[in-house]
N, C-alpha and C positions, 0 to 999 in steps of 0.2 A: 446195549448200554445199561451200565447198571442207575439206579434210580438215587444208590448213597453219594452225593459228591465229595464231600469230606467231612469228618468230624470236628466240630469247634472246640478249642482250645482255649480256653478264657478262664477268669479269675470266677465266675459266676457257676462257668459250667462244672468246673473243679468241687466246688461249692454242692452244686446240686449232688454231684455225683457222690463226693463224701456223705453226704446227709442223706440222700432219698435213693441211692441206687440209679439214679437215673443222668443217660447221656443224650448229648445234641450232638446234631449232625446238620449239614446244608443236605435240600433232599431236593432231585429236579420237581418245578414247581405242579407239574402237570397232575404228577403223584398223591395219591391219596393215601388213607390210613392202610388199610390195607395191605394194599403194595409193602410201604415203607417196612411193617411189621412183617414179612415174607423176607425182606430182602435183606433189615438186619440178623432174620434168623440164620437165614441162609449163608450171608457174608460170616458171621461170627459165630454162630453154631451154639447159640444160648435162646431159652424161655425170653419171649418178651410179653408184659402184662399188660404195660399200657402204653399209647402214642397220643402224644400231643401235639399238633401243628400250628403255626403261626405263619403269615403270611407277610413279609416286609415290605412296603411300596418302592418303588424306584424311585431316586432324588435327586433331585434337577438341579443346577449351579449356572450359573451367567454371569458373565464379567464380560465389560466393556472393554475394548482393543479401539487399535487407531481403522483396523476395517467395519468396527460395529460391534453389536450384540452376540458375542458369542454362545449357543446355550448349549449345554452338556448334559447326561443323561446317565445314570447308573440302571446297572441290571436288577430286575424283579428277583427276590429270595424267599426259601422256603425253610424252615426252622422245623426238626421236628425233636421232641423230645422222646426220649424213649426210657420207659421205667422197665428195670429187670423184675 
């Protein structure tokens, strides 16, 4: 299984890429720098200088229904940046 889950597409990430060379990707969380720098060489077949990772917490939501407390739960994300 590879460790890149997808590339983020955003107003910010455009942003970075225009200006610093540098792109984001969702990376499985377990992954470290390393890896990530291996994997985009590998996936893409370019130099990469540097990885930056950020860790996103999972965020909870609860609404009340006629059976009670409902609570909800999103999944843990891993952000990594990656400068050429």
């Amino acid at each position: 299984m590879s460790l890149i889950i997808k590339p983020i597409i955003s107003e910010k990430a455009n942003y970075l890429t225009d200006l610093r060379g540098a792109y984001s990707f969702l990376v499985d969380t377990k992954a470290n720098k390393i890896q990530i720098k291996n994997a985009v060489e590998e996936a893409y077949g370019v130099k990469v200088a540097d990885v930056r990772t950020m860790i996103y917490a999972p965020k909870v939501s609860a609404k009340y229904t006629k059976k009670g407390l409902q609570v909800g739960r999103t999944n843990k994300l891993k952000k990594a940046v990656v400068r050429m």
